[in-house]
N, CA, C and O atoms as a MOPAC input file, in Angstrom:
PM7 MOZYME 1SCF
protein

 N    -52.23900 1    35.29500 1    56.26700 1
 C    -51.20200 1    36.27700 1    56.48400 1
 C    -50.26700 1    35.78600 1    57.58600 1
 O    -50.72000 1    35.52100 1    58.69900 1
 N    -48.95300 1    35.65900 1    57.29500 1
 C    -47.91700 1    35.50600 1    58.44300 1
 C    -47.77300 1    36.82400 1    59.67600 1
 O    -47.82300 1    38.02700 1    59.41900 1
 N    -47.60400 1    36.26400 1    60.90800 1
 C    -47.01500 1    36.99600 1    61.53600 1
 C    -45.64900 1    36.87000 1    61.93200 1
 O    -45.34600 1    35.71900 1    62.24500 1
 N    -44.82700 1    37.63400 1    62.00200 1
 C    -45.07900 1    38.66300 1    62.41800 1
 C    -45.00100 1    39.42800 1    60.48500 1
 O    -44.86400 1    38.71600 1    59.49000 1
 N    -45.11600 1    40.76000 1    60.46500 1
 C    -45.20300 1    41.22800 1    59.42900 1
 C    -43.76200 1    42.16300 1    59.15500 1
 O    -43.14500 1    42.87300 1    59.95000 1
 N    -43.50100 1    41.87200 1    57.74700 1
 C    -42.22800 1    42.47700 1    56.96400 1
 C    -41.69400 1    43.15900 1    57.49500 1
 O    -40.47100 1    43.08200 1    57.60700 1
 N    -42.67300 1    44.43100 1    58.22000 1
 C    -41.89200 1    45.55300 1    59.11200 1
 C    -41.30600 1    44.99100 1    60.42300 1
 O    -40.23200 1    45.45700 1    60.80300 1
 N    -41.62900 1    44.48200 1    60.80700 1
 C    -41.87300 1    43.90900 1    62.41100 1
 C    -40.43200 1    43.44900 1    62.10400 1
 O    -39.45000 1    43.89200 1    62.69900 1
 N    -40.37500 1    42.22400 1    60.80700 1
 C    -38.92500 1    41.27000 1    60.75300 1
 C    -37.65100 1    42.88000 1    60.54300 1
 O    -36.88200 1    43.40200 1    61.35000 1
 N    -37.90700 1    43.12900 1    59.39400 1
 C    -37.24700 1    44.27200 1    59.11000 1
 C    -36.25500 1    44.98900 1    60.15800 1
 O    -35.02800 1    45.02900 1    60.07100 1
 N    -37.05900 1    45.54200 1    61.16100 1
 C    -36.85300 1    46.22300 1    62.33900 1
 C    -35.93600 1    45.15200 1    63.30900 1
 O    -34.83900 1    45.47800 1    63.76100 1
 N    -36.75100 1    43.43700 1    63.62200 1
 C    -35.56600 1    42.73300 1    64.08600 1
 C    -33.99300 1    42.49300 1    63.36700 1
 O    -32.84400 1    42.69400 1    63.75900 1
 N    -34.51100 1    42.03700 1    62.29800 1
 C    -33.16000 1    42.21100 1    61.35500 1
 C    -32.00400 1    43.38200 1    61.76300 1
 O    -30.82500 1    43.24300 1    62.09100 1
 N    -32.73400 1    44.43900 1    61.62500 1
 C    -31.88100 1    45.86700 1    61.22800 1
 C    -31.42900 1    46.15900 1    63.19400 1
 O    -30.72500 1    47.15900 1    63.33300 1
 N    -31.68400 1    45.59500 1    64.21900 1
 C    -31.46900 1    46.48100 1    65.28200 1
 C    -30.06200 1    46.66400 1    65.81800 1
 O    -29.78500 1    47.51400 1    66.66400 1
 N    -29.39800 1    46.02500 1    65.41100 1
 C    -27.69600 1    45.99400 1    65.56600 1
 C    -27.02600 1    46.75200 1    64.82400 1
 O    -25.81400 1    46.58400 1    64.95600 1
 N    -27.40000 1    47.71900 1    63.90700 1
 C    -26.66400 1    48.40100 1    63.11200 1
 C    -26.91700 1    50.05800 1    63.54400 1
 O    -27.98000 1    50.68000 1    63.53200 1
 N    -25.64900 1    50.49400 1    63.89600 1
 C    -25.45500 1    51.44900 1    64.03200 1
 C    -26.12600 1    52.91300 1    63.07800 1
 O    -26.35400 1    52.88000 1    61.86900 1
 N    -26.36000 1    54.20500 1    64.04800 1
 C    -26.57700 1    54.95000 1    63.00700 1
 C    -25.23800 1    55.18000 1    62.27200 1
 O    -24.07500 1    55.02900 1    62.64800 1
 N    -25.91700 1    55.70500 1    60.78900 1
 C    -24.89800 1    55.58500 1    59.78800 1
 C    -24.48700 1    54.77100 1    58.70000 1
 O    -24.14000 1    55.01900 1    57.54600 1
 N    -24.62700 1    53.64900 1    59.42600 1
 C    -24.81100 1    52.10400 1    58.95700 1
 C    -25.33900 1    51.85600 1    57.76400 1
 O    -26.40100 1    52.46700 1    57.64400 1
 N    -25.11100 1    51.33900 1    56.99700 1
 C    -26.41000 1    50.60500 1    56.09300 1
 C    -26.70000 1    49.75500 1    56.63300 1
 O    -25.92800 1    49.26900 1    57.46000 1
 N    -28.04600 1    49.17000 1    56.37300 1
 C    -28.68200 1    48.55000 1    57.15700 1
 C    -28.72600 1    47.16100 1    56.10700 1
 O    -28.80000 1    47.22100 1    54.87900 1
 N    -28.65100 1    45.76600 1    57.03100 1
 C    -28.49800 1    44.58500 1    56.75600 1
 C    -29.82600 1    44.30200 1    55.30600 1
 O    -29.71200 1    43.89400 1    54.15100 1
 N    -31.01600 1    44.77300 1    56.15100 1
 C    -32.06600 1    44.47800 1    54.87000 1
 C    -32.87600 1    45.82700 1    54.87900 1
 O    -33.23800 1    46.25500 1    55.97500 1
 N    -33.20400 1    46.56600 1    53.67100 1
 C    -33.67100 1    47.59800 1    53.16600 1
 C    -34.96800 1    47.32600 1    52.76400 1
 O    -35.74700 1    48.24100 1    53.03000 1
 N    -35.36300 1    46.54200 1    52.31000 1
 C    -36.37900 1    46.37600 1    51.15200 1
 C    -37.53000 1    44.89200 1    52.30900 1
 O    -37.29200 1    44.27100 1    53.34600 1
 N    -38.97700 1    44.94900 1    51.11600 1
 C    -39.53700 1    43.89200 1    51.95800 1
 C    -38.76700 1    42.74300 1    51.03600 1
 O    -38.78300 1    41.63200 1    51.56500 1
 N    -38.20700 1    42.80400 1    49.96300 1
 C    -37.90100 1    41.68800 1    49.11100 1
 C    -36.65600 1    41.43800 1    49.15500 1
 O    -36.16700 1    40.89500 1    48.16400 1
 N    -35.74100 1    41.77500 1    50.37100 1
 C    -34.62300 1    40.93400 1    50.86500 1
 C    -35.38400 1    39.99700 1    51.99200 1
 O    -35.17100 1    38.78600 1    51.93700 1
 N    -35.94500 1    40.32700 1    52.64200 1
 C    -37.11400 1    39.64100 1    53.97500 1
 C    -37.53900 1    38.32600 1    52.90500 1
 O    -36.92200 1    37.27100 1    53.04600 1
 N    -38.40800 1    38.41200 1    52.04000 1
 C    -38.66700 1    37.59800 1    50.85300 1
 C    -37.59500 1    36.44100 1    50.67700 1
 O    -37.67200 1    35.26200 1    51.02200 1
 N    -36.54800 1    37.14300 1    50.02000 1
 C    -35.46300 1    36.32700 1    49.01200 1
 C    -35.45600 1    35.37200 1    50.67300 1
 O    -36.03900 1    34.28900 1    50.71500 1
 N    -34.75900 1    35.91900 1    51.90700 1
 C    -34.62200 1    35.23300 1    52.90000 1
 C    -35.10500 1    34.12500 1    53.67900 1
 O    -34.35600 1    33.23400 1    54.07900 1
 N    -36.32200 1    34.16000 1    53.90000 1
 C    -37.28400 1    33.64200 1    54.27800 1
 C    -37.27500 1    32.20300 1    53.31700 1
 O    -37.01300 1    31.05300 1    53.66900 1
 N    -37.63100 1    32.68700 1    52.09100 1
 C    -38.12100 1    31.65400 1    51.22300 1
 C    -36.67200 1    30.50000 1    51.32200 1
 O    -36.56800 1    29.32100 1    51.66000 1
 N    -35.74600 1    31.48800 1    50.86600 1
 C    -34.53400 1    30.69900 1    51.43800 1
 C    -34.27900 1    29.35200 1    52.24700 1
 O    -33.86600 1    28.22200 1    51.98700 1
 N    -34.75300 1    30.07400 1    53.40500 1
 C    -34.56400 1    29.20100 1    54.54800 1
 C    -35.88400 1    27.96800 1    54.43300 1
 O    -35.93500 1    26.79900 1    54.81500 1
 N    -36.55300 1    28.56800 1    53.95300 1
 C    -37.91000 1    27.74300 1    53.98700 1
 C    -37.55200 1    26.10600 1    52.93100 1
 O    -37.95500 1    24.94700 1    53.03000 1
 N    -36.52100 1    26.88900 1    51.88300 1
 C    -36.20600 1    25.80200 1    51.39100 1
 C    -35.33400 1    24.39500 1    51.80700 1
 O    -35.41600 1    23.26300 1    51.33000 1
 N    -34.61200 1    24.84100 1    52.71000 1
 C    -33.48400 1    24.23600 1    53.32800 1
 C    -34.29900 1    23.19100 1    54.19500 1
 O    -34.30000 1    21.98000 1    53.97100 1
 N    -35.04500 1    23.86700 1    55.29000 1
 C    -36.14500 1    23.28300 1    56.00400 1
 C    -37.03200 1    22.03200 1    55.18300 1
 O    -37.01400 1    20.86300 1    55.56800 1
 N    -37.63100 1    22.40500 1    54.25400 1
 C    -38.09900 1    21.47800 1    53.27700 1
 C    -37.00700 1    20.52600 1    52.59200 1
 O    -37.31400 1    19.39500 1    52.21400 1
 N    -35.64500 1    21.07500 1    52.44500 1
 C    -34.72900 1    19.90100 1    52.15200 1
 C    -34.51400 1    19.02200 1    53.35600 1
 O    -34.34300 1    17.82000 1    53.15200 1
 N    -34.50700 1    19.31600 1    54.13600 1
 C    -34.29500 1    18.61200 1    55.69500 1
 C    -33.55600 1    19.13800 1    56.61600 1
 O    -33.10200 1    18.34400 1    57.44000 1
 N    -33.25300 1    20.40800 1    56.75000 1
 C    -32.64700 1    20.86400 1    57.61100 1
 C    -33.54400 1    20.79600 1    58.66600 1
 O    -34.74800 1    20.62000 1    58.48100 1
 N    -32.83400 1    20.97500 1    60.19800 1
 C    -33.80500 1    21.12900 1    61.24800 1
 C    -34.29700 1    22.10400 1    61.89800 1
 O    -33.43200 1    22.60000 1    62.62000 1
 N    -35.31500 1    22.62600 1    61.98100 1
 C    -36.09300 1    23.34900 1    62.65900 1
 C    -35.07700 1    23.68500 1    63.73900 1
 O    -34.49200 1    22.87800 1    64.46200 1
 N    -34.93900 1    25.30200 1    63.72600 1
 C    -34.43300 1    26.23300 1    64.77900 1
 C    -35.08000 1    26.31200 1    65.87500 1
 O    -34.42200 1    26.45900 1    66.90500 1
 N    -36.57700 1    26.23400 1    65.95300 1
 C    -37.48200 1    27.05100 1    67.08300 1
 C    -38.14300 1    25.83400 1    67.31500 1
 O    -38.25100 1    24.87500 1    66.55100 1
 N    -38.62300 1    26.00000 1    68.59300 1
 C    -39.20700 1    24.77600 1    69.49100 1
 C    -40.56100 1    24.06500 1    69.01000 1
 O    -41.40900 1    24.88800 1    68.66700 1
 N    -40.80300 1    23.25000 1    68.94700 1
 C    -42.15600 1    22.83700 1    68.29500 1
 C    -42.67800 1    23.42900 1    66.95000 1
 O    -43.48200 1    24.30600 1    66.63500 1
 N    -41.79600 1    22.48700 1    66.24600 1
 C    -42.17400 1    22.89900 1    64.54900 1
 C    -43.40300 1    22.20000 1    64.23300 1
 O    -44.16500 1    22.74100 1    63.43100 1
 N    -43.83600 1    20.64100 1    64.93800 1
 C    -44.98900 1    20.05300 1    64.22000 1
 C    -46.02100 1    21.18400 1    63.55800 1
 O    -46.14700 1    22.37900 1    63.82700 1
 N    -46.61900 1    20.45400 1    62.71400 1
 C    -47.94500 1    21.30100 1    61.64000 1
 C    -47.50900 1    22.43000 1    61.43500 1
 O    -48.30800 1    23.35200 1    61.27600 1
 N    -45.85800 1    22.69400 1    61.37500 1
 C    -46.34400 1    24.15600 1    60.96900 1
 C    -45.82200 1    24.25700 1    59.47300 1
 O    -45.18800 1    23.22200 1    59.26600 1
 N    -45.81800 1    24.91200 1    58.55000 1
 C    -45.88500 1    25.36300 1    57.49700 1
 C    -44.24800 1    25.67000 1    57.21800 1
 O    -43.55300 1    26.40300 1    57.92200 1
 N    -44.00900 1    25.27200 1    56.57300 1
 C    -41.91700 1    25.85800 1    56.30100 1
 C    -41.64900 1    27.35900 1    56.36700 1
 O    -40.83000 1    27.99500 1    57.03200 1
 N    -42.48500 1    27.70500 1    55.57200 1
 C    -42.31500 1    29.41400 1    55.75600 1
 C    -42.69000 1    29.67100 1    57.30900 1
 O    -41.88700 1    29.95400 1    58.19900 1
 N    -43.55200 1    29.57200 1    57.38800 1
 C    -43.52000 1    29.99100 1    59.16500 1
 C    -43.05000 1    29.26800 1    60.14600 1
 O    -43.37200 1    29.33000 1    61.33300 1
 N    -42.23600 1    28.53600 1    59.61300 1
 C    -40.97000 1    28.36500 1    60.32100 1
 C    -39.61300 1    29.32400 1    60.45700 1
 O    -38.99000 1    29.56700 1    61.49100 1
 N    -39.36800 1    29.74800 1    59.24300 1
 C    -38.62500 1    30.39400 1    58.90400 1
 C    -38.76900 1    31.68600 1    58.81800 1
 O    -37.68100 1    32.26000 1    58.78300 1
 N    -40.10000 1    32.69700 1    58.74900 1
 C    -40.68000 1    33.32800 1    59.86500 1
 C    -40.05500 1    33.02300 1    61.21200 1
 O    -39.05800 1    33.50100 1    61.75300 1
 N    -40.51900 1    32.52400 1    61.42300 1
 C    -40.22300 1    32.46200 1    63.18700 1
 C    -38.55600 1    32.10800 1    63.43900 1
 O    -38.28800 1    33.06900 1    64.15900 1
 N    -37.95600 1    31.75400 1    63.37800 1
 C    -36.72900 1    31.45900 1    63.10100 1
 C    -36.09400 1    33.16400 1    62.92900 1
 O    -35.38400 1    33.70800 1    63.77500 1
 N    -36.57300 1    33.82700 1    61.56800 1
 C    -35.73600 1    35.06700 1    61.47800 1
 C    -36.24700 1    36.06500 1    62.84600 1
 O    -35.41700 1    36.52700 1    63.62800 1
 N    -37.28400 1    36.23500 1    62.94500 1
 C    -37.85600 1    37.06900 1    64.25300 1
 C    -37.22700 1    36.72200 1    65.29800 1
 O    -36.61000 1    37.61800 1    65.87300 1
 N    -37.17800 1    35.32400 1    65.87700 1
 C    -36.55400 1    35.09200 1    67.30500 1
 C    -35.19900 1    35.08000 1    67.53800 1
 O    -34.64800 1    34.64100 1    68.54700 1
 N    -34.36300 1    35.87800 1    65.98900 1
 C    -33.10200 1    35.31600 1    66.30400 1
 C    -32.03400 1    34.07800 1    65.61300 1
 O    -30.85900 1    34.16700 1    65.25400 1
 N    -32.72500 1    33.23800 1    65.60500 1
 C    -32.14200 1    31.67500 1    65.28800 1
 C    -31.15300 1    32.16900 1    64.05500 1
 O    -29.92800 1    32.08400 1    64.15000 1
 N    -31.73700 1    32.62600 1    63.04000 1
 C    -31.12100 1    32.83700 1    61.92200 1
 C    -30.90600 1    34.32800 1    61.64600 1
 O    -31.75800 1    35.18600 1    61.87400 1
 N    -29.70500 1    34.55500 1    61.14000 1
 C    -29.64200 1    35.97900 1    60.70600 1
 C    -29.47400 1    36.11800 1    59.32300 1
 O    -29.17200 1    35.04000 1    58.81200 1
 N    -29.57000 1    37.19300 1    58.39900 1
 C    -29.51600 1    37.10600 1    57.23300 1
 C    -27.92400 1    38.24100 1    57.33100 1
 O    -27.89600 1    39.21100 1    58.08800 1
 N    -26.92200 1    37.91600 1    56.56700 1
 C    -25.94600 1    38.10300 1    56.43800 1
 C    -25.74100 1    39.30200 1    55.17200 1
 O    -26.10400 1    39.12500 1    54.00900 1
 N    -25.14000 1    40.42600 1    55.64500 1
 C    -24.88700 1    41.32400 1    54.39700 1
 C    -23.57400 1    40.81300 1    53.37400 1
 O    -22.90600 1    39.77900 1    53.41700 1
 N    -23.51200 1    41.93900 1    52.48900 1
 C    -22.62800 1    40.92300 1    51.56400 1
 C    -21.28800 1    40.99600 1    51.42600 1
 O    -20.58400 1    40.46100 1    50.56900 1
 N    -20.91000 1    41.86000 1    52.53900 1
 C    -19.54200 1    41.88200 1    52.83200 1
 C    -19.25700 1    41.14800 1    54.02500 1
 O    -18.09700 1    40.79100 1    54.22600 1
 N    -20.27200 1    40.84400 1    54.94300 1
 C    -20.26300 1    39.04200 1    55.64200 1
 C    -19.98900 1    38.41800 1    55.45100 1
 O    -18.95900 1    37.87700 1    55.85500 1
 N    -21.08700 1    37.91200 1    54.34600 1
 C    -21.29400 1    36.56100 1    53.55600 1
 C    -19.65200 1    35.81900 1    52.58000 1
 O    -19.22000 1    34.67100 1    52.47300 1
 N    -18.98300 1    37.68200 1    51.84600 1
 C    -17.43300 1    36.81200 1    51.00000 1
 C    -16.68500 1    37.01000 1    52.14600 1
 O    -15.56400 1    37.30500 1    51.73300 1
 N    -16.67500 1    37.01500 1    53.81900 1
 C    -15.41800 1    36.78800 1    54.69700 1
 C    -15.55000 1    34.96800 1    55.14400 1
 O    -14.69200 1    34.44200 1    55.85200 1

């Protein structure tokens, strides 16, 4: 099991949005689509965001990466500006 857990990311994700707001990620399977995402990039060769990647696993990289910050996941009126 990864830590931190779906809710945990969720809650980092979402803390910048105002009440009222829709919120950046709703679901555990935007956290999902995301993650895996990044996990792929990492495995293509991108470089590790967070300090001391040796042995670790791509996804929990990218885990750790969305929790601390490094990466944000972009809503979709972001993403076409």
């Amino acid at each position: 099991m990864i830590h931190p857990s779906y809710v945990e990311l969720m809650k980092v994700v979402n803390h910048d949005v105002e009440i009222g707001e829709e919120p950046v990620v709703n679901s555990r399977y935007s956290i999902v689509i995301a993650t895996a995402k990044r996990a792929r990039q990492i495995i293509g060769g991108d470089e590790p965001l967070v300090p001391h990647p040796e042995g670790k696993k791509p996804l929990s990289i990218a885990v750790e990466e969305l929790y601390t910050g490094k990466v944000k996941i972009m809503s979709d009126e972001e993403s076409e500006q």
